[in-house]
C-alpha positions as CSV (number, residue, x, y, z in Angstrom):
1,X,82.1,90.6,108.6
2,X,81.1,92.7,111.7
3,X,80.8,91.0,114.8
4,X,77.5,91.8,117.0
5,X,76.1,89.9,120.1
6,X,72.8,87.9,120.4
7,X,71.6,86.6,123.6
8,X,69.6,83.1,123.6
9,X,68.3,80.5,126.5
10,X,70.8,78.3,128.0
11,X,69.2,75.0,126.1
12,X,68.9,76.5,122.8
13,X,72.4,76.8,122.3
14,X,73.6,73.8,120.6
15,X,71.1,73.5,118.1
16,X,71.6,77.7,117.2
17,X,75.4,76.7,116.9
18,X,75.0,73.6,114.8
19,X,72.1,74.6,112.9
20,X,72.0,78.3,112.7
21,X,68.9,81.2,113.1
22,X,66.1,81.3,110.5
23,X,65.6,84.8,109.8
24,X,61.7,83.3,109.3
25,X,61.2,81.8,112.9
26,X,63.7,84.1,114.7
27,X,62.5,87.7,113.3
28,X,61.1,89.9,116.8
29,X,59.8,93.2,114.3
30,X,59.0,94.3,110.7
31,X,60.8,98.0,109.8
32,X,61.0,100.4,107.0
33,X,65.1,99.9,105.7
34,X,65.8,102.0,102.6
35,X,61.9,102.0,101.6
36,X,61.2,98.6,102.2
37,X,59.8,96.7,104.6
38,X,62.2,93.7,106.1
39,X,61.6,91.0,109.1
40,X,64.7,91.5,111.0
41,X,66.0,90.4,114.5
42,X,67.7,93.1,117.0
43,X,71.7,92.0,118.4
44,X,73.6,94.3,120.6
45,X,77.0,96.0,119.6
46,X,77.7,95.5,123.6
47,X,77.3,92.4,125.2
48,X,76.7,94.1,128.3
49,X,73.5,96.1,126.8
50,X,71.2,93.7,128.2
51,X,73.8,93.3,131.4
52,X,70.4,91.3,133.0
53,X,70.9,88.6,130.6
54,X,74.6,88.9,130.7
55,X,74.8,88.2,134.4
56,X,72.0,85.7,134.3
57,X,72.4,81.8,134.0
58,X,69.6,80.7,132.0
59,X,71.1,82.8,129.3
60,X,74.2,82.6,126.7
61,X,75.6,85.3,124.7
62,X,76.4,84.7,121.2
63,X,78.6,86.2,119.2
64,X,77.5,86.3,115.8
65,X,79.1,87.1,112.4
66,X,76.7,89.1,110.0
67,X,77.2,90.4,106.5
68,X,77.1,93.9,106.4
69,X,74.6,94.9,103.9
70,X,72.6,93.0,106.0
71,X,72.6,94.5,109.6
72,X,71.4,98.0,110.2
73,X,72.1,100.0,113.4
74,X,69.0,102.0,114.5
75,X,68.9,103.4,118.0
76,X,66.1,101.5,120.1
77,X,65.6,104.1,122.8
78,X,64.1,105.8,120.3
79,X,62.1,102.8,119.2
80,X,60.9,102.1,122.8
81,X,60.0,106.2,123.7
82,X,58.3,107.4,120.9
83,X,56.4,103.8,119.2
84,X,53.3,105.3,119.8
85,X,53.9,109.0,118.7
86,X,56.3,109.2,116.2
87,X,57.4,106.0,114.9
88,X,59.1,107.4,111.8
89,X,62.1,109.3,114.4
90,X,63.4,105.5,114.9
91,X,63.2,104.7,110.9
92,X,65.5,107.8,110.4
93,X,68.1,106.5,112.9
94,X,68.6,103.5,110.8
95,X,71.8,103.4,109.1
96,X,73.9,101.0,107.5
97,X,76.5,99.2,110.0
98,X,79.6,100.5,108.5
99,X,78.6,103.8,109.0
100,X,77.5,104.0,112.8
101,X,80.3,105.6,114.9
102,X,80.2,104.5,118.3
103,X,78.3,106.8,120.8
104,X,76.3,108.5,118.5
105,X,72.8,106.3,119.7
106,X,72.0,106.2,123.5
107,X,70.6,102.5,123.2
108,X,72.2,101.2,119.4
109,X,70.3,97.8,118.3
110,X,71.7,95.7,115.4
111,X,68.4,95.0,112.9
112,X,70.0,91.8,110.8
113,X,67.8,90.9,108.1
114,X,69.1,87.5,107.0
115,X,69.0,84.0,108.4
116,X,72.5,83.5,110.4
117,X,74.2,80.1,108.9
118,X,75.7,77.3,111.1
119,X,79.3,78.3,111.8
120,X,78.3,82.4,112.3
121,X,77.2,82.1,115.6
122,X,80.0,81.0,118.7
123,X,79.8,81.4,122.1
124,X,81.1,84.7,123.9
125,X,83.9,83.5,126.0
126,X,83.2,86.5,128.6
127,X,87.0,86.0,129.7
128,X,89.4,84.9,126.8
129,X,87.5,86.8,123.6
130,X,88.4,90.4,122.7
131,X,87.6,92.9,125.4
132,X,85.1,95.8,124.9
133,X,86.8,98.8,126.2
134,X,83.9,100.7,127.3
135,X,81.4,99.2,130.2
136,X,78.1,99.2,128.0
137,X,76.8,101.7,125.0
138,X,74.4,103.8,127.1
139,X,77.5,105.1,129.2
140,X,79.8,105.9,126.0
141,X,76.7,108.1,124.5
142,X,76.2,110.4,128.2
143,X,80.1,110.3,128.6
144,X,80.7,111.6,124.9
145,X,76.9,114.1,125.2
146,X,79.2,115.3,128.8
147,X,82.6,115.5,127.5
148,X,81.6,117.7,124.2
149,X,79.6,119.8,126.8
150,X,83.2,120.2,129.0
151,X,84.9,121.0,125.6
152,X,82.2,124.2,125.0
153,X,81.4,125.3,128.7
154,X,84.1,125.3,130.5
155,X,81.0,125.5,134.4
156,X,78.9,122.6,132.6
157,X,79.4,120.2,135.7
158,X,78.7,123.5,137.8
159,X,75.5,124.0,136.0
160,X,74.3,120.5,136.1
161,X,75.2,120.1,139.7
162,X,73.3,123.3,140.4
163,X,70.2,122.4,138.7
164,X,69.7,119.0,139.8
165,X,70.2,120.3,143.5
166,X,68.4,123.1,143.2
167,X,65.6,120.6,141.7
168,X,65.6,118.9,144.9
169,X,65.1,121.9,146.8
170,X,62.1,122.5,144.3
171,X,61.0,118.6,146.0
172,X,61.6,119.5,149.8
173,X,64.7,117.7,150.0
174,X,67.8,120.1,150.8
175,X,67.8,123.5,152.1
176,X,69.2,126.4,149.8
177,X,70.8,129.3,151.0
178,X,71.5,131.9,148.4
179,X,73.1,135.3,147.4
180,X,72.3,137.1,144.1
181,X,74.7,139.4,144.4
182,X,77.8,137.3,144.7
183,X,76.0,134.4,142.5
184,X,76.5,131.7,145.0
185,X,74.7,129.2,146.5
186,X,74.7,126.8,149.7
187,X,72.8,123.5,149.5
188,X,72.5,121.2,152.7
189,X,70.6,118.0,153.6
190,X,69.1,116.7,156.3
191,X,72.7,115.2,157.6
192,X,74.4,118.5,157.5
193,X,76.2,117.5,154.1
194,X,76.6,121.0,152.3
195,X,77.1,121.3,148.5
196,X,78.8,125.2,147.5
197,X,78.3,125.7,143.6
198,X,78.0,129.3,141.7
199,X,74.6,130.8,140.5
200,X,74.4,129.5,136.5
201,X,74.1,131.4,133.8
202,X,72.5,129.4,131.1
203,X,71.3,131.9,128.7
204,X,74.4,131.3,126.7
205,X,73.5,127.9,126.4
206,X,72.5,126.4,122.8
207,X,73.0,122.3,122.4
């Protein structure tokens, strides 16, 4: 069964170990999942997703062991930019567990639509249990969006380097000194720290 993490208060984790988590008094949202509409709770493929409560002592992480026709992955970035416009873009992330490949959501939530039973939830053990080998999802989404621009454009960091700083000249906050012809340009701060990146061409750009 896949394993995905569930953060509760400090007191409440003895009786959610010996007695379990009711689906009926534990549910935080109602979705659409495959045309129906289910109660479900959100867990987190990373423990350190929520690294606020992973850092914080008045919370526990639990690790919890889920069937998997019964936990969805849906991306809740989505979810928490576009509630209010465009509700159905989160409903068309959602996706069976089995078929999410890691990276593909910015902010990936776990929907589980069943009541966990006592003996499927533990304790993390932040320093003996199985180690996550990348720091949190949010970082392994922009470091895979990054890497597959590296792999097509060979001046990407050029480019984004370029137009954040020239953004900030755009704001007052460094001084640009350029030359068209040779399709250069100089950025400097206030502390004399200079920045030299090529003009970009991003017409040849297509994501």
């Amino acid at each position: 069964m896949p394993e995905v993490y569930y953060y509760v208060k400090s007191e409440d984790v003895l009786n959610i170990t010996d007695c379990g988590l009711k689906l009926s008094i534990s549910h935080d949202k109602e979705v659409i999942i495959e045309g129906e509409t289910k109660k479900c709770f959100s867990a987190l493929l990373n423990p350190k997703d929520d690294i606020e409560r992973y850092k914080s002592p008045y919370y526990r992480c639990l690790k919890l062991q889920v069937k998997s026709d019964k936990c969805f992955i849906a991306d809740r970035f989505i979810y928490e930019a576009a509630q209010n416009q465009d509700i159905d873009l989160y409903y068309k992330t959602i996706i069976p567990i089995e078929k999410y490949i890691f990276g593909t959501y910015r902010l990936p939530e776990c929907l589980i639509t069943t009541t966990i039973l006592p003996g499927e939830a533990n304790v993390l053990d932040k320093i003996m249990d199985s180690p996550i080998i990348y720091t949190n999802c949010e970082e392994l989404y922009i470091n895979n969006i990054l890497q597959e621009l590296r792999d097509n454009y060979s001046d990407i960091d050029d480019s984004l380097l370029y137009l954040l700083l020239d953004k900030l000249t755009d704001m007052g906050k460094l001084e640009k000194i350029e030359n068209r012809s040779s399709g250069m340009s100089i950025f400097k701060n206030d502390t004399g720290r200079i920045y030299c990146l090529k003009n970009p061409d991003i017409s040849f750009f297509c994501p």
